[in-house]
PDB file of N, CA, C, O and CB in Angstrom:
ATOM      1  N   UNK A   1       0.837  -1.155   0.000  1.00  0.00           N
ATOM      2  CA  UNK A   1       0.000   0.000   0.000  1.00  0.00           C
ATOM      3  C   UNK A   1       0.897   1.238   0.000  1.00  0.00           C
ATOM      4  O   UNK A   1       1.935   1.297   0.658  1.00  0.00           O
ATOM      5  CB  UNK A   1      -0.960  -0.013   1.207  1.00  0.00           C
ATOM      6  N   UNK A   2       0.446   2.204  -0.760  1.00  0.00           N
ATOM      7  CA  UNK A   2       1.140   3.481  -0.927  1.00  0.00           C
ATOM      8  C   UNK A   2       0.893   4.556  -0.205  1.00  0.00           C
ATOM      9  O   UNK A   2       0.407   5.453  -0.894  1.00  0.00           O
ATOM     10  CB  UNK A   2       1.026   3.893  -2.031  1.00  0.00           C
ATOM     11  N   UNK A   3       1.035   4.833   0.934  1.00  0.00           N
ATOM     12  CA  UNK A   3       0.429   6.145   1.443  1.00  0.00           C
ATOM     13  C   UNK A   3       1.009   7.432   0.643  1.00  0.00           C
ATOM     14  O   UNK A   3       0.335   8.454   0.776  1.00  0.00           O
ATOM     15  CB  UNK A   3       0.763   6.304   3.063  1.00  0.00           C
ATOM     16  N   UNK A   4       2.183   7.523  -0.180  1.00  0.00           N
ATOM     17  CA  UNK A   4       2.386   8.775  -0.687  1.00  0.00           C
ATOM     18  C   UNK A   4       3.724   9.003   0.546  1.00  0.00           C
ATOM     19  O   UNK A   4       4.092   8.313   1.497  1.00  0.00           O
ATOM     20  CB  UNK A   4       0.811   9.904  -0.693  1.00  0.00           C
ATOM     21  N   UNK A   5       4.230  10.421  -0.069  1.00  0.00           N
ATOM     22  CA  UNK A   5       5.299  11.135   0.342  1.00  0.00           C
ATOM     23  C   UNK A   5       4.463  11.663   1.954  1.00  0.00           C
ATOM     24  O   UNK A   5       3.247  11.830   2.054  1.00  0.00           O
ATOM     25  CB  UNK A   5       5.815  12.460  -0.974  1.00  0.00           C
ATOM     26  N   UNK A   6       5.102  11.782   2.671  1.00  0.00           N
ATOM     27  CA  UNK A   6       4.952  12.718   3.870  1.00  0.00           C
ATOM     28  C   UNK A   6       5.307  14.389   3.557  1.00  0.00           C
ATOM     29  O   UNK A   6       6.263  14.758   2.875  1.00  0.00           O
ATOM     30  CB  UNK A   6       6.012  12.126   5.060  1.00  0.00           C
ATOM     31  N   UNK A   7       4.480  15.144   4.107  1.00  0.00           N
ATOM     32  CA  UNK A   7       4.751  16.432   3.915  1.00  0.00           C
ATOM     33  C   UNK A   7       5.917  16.647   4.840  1.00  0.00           C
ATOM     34  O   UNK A   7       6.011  15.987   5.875  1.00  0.00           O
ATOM     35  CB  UNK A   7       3.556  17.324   4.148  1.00  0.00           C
ATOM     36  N   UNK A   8       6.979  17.725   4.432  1.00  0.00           N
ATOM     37  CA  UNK A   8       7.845  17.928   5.108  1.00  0.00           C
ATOM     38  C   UNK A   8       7.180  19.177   5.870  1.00  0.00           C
ATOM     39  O   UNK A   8       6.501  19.812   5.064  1.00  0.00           O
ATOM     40  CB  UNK A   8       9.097  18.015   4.370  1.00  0.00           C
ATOM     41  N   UNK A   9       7.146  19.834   7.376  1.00  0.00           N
ATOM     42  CA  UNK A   9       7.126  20.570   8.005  1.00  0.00           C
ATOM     43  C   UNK A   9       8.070  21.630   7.874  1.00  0.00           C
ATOM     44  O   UNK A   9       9.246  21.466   8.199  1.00  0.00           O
ATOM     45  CB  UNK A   9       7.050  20.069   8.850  1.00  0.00           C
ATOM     46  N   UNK A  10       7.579  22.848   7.361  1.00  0.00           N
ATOM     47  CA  UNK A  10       8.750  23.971   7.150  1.00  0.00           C
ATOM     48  C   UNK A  10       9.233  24.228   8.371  1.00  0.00           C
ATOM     49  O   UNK A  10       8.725  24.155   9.490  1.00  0.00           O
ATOM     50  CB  UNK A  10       8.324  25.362   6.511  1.00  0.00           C
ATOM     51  N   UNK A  11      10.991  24.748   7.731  1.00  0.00           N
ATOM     52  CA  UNK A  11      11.426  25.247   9.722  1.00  0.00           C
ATOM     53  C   UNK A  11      10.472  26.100  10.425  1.00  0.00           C
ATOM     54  O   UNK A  11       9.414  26.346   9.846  1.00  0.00           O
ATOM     55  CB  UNK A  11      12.974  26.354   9.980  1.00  0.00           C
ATOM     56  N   UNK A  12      10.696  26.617  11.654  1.00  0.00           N
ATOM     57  CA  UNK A  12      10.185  27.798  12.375  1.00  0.00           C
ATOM     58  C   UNK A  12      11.058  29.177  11.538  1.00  0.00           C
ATOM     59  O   UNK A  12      12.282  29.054  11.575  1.00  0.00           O
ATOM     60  CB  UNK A  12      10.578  27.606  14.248  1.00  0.00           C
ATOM     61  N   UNK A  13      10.638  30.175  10.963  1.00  0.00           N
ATOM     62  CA  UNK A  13      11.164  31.303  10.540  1.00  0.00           C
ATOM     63  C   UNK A  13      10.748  32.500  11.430  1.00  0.00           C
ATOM     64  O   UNK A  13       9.896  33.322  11.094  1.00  0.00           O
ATOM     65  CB  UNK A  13      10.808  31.467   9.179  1.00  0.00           C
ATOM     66  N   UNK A  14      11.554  32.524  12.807  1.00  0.00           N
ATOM     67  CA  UNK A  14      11.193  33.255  13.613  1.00  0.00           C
ATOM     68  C   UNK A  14      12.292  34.132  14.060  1.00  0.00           C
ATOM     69  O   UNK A  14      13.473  33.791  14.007  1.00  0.00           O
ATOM     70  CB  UNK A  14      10.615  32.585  14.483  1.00  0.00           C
ATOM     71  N   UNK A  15      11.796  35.497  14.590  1.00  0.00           N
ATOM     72  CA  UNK A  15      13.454  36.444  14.855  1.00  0.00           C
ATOM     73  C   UNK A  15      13.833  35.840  16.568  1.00  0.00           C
ATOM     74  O   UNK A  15      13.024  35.434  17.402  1.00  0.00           O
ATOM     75  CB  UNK A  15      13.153  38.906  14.872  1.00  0.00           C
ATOM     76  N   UNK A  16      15.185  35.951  16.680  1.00  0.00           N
ATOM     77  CA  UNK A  16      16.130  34.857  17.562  1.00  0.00           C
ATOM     78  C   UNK A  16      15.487  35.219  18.668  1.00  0.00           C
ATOM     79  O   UNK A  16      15.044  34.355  19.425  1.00  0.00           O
ATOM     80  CB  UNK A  16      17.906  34.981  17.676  1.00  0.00           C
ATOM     81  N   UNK A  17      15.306  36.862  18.982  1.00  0.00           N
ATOM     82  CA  UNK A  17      13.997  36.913  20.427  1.00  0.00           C
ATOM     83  C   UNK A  17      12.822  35.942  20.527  1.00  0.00           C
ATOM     84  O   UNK A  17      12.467  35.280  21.502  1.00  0.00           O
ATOM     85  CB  UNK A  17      13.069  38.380  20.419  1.00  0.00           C
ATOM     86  N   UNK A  18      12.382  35.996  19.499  1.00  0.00           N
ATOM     87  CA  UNK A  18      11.197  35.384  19.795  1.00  0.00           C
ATOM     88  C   UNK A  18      11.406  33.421  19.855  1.00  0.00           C
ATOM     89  O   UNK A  18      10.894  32.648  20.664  1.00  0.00           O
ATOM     90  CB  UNK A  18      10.093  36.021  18.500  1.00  0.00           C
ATOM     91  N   UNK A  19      12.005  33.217  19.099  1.00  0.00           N
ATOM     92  CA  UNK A  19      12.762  31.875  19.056  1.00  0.00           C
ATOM     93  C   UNK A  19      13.078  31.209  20.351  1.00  0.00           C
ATOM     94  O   UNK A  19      12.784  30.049  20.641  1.00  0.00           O
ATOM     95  CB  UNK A  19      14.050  32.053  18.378  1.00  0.00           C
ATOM     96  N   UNK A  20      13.958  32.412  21.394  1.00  0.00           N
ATOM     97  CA  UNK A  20      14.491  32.150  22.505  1.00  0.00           C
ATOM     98  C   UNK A  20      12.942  32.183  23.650  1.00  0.00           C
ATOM     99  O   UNK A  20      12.745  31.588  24.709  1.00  0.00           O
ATOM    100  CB  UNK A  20      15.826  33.343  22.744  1.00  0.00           C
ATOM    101  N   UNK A  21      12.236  32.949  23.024  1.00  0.00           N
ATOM    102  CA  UNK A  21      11.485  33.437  23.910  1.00  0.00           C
ATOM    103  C   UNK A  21      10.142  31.706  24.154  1.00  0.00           C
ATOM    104  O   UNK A  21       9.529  31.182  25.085  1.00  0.00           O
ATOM    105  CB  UNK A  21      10.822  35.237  23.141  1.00  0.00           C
ATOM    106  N   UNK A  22      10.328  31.475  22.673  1.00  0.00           N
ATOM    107  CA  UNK A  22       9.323  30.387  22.587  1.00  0.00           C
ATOM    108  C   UNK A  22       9.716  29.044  23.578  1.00  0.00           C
ATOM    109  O   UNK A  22       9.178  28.423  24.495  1.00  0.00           O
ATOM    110  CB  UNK A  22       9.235  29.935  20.966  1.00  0.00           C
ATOM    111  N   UNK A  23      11.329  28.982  22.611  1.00  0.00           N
ATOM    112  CA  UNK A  23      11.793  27.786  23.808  1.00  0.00           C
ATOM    113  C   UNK A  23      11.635  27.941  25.363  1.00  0.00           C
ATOM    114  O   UNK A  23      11.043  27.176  26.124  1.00  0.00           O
ATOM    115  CB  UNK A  23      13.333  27.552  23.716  1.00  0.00           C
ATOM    116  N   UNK A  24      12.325  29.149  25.674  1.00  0.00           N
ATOM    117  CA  UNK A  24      12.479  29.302  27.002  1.00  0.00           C
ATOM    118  C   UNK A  24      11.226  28.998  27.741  1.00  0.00           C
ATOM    119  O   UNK A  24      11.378  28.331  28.765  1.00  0.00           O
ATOM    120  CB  UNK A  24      12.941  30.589  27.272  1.00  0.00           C
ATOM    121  N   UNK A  25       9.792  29.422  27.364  1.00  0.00           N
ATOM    122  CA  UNK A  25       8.809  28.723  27.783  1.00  0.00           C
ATOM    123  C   UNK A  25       8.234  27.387  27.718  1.00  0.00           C
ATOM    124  O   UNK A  25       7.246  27.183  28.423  1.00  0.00           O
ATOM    125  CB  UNK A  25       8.209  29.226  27.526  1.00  0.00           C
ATOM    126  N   UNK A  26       8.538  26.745  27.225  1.00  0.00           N
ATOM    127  CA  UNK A  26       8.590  24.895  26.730  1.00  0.00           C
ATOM    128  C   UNK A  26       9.508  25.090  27.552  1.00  0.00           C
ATOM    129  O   UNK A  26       8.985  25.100  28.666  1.00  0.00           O
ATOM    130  CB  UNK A  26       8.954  24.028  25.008  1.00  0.00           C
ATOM    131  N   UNK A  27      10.713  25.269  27.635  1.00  0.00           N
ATOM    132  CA  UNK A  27      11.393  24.329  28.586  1.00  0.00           C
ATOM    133  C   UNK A  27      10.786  24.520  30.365  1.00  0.00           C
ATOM    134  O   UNK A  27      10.708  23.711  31.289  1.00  0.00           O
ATOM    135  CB  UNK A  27      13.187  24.732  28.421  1.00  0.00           C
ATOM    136  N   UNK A  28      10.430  26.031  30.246  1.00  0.00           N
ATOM    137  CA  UNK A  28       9.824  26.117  31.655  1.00  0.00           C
ATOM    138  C   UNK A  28       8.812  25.363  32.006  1.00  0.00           C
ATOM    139  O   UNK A  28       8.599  25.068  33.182  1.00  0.00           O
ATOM    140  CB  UNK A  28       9.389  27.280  31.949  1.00  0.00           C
ATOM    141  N   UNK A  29       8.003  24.930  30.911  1.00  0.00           N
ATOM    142  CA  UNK A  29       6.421  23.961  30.845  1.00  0.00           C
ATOM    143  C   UNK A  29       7.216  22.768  31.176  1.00  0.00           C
ATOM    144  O   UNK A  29       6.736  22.442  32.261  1.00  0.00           O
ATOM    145  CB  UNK A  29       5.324  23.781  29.078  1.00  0.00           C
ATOM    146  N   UNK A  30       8.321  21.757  30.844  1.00  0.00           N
ATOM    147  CA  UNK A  30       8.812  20.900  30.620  1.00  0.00           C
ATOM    148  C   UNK A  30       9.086  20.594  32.206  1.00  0.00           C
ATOM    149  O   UNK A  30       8.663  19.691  32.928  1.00  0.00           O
ATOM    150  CB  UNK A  30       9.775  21.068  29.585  1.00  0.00           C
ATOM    151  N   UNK A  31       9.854  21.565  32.436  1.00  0.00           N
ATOM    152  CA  UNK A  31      10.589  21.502  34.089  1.00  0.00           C
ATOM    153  C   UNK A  31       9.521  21.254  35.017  1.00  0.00           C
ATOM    154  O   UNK A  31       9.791  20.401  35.862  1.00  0.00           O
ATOM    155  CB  UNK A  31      11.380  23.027  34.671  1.00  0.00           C
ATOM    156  N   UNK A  32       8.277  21.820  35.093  1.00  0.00           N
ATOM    157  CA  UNK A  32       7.296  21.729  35.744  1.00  0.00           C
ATOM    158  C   UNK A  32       6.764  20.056  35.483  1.00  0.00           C
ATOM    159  O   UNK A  32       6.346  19.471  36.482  1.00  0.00           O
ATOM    160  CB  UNK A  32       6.378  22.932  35.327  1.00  0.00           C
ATOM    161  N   UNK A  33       6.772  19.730  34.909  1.00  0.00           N
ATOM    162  CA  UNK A  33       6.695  18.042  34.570  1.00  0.00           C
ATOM    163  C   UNK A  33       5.169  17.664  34.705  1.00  0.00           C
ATOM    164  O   UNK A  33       4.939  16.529  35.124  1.00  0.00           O
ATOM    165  CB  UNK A  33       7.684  16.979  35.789  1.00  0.00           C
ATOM    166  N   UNK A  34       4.171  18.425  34.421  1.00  0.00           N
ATOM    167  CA  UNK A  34       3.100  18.226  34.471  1.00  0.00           C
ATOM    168  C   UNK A  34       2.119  18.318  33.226  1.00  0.00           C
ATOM    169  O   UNK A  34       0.889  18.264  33.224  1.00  0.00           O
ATOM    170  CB  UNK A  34       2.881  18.869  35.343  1.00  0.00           C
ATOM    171  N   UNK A  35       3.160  18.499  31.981  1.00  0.00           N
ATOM    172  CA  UNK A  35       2.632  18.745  30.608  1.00  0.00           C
ATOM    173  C   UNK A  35       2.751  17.703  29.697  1.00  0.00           C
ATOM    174  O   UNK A  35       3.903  17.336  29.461  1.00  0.00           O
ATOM    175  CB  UNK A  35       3.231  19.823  30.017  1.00  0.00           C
ATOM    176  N   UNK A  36       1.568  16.971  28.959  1.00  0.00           N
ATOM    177  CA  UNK A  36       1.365  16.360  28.365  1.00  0.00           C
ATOM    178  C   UNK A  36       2.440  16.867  26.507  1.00  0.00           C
ATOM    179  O   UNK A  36       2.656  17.982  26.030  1.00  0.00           O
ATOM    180  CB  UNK A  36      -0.169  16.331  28.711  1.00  0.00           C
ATOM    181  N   UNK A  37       2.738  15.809  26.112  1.00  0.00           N
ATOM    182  CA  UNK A  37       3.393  16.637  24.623  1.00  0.00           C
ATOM    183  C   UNK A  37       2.365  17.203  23.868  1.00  0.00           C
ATOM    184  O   UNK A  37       2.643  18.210  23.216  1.00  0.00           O
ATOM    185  CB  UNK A  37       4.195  15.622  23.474  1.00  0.00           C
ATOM    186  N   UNK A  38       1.115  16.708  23.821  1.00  0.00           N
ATOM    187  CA  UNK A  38       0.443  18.056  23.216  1.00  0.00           C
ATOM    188  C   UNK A  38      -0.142  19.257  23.808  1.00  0.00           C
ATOM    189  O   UNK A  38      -0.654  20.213  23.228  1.00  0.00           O
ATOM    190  CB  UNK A  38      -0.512  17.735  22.562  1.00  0.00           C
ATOM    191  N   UNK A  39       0.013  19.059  25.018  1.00  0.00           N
ATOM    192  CA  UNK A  39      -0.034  20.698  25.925  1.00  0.00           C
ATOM    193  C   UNK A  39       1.092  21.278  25.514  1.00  0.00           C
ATOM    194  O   UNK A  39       1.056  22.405  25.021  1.00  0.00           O
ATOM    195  CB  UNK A  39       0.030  20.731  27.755  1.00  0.00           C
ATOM    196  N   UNK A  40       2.190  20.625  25.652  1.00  0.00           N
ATOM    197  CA  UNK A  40       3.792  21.180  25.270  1.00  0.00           C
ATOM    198  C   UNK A  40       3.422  21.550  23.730  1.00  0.00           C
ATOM    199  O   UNK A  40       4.435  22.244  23.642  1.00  0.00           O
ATOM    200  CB  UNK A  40       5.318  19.776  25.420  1.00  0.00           C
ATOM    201  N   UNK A  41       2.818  21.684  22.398  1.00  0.00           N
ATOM    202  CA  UNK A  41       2.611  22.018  21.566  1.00  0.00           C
ATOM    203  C   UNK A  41       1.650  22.795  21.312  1.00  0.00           C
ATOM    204  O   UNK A  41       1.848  23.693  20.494  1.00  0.00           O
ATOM    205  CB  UNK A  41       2.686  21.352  21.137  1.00  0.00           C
ATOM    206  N   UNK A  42       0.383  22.666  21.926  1.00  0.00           N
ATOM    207  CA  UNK A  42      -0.416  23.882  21.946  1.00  0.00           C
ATOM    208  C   UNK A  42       0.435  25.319  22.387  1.00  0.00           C
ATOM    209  O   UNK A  42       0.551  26.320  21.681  1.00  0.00           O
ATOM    210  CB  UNK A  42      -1.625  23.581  22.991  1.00  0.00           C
ATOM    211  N   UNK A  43       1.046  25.090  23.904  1.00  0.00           N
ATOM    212  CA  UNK A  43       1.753  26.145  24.633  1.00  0.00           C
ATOM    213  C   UNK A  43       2.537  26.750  23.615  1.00  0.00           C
ATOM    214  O   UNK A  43       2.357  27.961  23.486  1.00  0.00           O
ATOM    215  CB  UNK A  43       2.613  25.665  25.830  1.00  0.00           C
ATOM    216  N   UNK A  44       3.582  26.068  22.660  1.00  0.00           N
ATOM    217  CA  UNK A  44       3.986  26.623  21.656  1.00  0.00           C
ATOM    218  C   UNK A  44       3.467  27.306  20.547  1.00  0.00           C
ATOM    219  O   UNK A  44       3.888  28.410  20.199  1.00  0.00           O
ATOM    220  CB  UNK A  44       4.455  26.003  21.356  1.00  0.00           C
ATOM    221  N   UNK A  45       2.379  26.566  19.856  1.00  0.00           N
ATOM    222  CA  UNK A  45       1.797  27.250  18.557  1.00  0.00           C
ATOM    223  C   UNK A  45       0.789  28.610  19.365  1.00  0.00           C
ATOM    224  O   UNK A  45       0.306  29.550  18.734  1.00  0.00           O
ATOM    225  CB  UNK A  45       0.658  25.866  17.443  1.00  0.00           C
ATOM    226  N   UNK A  46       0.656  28.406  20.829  1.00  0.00           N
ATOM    227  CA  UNK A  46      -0.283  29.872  21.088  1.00  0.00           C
ATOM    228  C   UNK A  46       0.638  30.665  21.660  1.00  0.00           C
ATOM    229  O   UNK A  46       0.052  31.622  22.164  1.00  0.00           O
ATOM    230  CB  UNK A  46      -1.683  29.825  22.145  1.00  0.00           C
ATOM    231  N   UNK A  47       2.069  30.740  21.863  1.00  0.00           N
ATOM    232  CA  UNK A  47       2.995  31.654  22.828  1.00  0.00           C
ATOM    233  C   UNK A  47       3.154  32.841  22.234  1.00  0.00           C
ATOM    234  O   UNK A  47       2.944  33.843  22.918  1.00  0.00           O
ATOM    235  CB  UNK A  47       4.418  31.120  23.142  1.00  0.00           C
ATOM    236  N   UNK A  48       3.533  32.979  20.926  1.00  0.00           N
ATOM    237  CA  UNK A  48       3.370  34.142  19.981  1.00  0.00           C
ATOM    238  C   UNK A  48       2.593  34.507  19.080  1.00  0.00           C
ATOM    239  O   UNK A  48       2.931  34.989  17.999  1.00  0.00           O
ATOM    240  CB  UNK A  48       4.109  34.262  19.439  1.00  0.00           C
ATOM    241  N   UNK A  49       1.276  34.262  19.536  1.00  0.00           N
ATOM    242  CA  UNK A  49       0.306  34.725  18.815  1.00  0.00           C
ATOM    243  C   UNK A  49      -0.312  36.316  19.298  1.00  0.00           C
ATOM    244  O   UNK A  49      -0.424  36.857  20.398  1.00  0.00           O
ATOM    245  CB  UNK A  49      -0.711  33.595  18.878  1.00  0.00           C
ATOM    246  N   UNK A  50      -0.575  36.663  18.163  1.00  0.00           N
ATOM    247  CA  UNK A  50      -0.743  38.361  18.547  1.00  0.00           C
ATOM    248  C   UNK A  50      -1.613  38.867  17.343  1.00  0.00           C
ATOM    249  O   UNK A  50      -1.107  39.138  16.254  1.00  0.00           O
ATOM    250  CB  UNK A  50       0.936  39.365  18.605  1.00  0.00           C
ATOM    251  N   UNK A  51      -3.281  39.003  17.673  1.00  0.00           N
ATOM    252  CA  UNK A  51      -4.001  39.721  16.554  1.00  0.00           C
ATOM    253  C   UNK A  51      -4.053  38.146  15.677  1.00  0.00           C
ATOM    254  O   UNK A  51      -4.292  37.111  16.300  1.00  0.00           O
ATOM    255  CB  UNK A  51      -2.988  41.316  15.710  1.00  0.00           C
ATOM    256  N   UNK A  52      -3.819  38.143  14.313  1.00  0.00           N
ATOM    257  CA  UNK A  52      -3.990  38.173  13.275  1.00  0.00           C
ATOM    258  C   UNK A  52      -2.332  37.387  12.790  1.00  0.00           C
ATOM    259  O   UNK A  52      -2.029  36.879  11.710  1.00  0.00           O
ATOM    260  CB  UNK A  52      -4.501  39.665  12.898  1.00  0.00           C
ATOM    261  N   UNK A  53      -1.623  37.521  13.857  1.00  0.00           N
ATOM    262  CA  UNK A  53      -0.462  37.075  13.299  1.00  0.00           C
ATOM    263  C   UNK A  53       0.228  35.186  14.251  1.00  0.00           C
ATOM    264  O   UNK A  53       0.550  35.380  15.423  1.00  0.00           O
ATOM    265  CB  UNK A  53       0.686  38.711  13.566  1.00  0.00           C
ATOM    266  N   UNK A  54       0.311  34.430  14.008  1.00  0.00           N
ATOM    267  CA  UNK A  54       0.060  33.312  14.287  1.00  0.00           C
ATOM    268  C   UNK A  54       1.544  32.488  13.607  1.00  0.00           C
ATOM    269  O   UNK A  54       1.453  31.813  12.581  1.00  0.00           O
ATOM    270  CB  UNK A  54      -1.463  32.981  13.726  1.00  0.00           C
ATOM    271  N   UNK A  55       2.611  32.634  14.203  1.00  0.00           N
ATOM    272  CA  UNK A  55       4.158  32.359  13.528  1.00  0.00           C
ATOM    273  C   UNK A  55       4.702  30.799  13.035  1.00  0.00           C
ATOM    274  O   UNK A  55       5.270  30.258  12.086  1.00  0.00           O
ATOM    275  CB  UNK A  55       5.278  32.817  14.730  1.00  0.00           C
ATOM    276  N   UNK A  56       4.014  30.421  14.601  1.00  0.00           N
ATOM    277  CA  UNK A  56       4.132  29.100  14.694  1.00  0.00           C
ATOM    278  C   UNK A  56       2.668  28.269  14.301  1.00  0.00           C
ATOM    279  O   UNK A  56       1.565  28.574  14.754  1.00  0.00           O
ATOM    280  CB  UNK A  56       4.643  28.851  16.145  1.00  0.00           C
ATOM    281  N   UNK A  57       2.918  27.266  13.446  1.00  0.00           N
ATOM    282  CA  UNK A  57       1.714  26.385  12.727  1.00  0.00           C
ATOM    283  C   UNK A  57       1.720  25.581  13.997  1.00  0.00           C
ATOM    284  O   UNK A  57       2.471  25.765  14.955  1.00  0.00           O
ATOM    285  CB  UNK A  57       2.017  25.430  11.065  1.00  0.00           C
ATOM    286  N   UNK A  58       0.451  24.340  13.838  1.00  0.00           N
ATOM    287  CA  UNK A  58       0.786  23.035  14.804  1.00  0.00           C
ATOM    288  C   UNK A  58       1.409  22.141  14.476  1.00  0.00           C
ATOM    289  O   UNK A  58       1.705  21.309  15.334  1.00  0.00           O
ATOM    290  CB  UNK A  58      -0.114  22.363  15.230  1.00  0.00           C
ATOM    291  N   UNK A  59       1.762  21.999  13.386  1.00  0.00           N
ATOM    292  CA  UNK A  59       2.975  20.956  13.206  1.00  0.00           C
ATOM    293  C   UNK A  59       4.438  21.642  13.461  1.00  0.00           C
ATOM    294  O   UNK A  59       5.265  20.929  14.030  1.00  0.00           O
ATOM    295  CB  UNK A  59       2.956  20.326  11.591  1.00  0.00           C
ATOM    296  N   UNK A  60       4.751  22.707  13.160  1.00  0.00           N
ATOM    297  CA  UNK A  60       6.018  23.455  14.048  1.00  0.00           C
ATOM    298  C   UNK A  60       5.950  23.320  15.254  1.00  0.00           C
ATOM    299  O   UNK A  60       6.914  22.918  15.906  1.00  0.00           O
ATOM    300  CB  UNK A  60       6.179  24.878  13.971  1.00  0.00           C
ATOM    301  N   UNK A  61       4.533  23.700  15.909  1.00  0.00           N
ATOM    302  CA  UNK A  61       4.746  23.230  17.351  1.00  0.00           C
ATOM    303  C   UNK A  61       4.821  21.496  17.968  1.00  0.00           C
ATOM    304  O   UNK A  61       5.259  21.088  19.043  1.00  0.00           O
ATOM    305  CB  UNK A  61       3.539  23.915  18.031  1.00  0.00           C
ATOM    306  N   UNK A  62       4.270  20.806  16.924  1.00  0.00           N
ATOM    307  CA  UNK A  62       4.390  19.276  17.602  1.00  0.00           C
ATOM    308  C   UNK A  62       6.235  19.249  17.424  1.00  0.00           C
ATOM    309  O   UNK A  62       6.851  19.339  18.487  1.00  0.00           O
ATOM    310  CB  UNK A  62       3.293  17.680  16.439  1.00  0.00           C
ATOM    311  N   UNK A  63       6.681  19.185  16.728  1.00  0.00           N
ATOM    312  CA  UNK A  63       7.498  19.563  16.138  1.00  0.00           C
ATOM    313  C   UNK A  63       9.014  20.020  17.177  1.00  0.00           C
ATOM    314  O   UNK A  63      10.093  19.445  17.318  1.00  0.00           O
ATOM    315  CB  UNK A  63       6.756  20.545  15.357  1.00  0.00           C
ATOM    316  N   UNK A  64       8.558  21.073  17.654  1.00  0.00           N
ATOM    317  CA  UNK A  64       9.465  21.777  18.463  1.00  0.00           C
ATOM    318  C   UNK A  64       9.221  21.179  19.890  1.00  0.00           C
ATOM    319  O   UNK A  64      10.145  21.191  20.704  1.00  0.00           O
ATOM    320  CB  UNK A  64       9.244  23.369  18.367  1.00  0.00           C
ATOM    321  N   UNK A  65       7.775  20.561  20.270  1.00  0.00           N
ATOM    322  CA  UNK A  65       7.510  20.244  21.897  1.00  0.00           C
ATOM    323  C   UNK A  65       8.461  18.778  21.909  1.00  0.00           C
ATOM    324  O   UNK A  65       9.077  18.387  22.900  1.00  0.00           O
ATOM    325  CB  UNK A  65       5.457  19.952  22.413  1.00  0.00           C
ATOM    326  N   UNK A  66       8.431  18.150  20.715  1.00  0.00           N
ATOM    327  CA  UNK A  66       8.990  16.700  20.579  1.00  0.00           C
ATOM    328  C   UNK A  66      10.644  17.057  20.822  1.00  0.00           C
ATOM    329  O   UNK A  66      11.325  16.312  21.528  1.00  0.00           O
ATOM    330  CB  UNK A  66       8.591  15.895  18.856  1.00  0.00           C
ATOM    331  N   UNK A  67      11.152  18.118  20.250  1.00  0.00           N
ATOM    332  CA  UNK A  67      12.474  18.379  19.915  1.00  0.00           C
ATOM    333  C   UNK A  67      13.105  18.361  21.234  1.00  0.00           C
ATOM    334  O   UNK A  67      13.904  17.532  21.669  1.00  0.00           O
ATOM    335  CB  UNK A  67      12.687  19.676  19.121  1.00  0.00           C
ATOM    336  N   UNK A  68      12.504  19.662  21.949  1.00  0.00           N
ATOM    337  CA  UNK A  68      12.437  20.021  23.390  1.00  0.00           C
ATOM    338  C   UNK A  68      12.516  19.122  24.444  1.00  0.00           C
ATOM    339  O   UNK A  68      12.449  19.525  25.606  1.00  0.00           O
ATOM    340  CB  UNK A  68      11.381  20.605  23.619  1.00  0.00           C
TER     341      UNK A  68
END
């Protein structure tokens, strides 16, 4: 059976503040040890959201909570 190619997940294209800013909260969620990996990915894809502007997708965030 063929399922086809997997989509590749584009990097995160984020400025290094905000980058640092994203991790640094995942890892603080992490330390607390009470976060499921898709809490650890929601927390990410909603940390820099502002208005209308939305940086991180949810596969960047599954993505980055897994990395983390």
């Amino acid at each position: 059976m063929d399922l086809g190619t997997p989509e590749l997940t584009p990097p995160l294209d984020l400025e290094e503040d905000d980058r640092e800013s994203l991790e640094a909260r995942i890892r603080e969620v992490i330390r607390g040890g009470y976060a499921t990996r898709a809490e650890l990915a929601e927390i990410a894809e909603e940390h820099l959201v502002s208005g209308d502007r939305r940086p991180v997708s949810p596969e960047q965030a599954r993505e980055l909570a897994d990395r983390l």
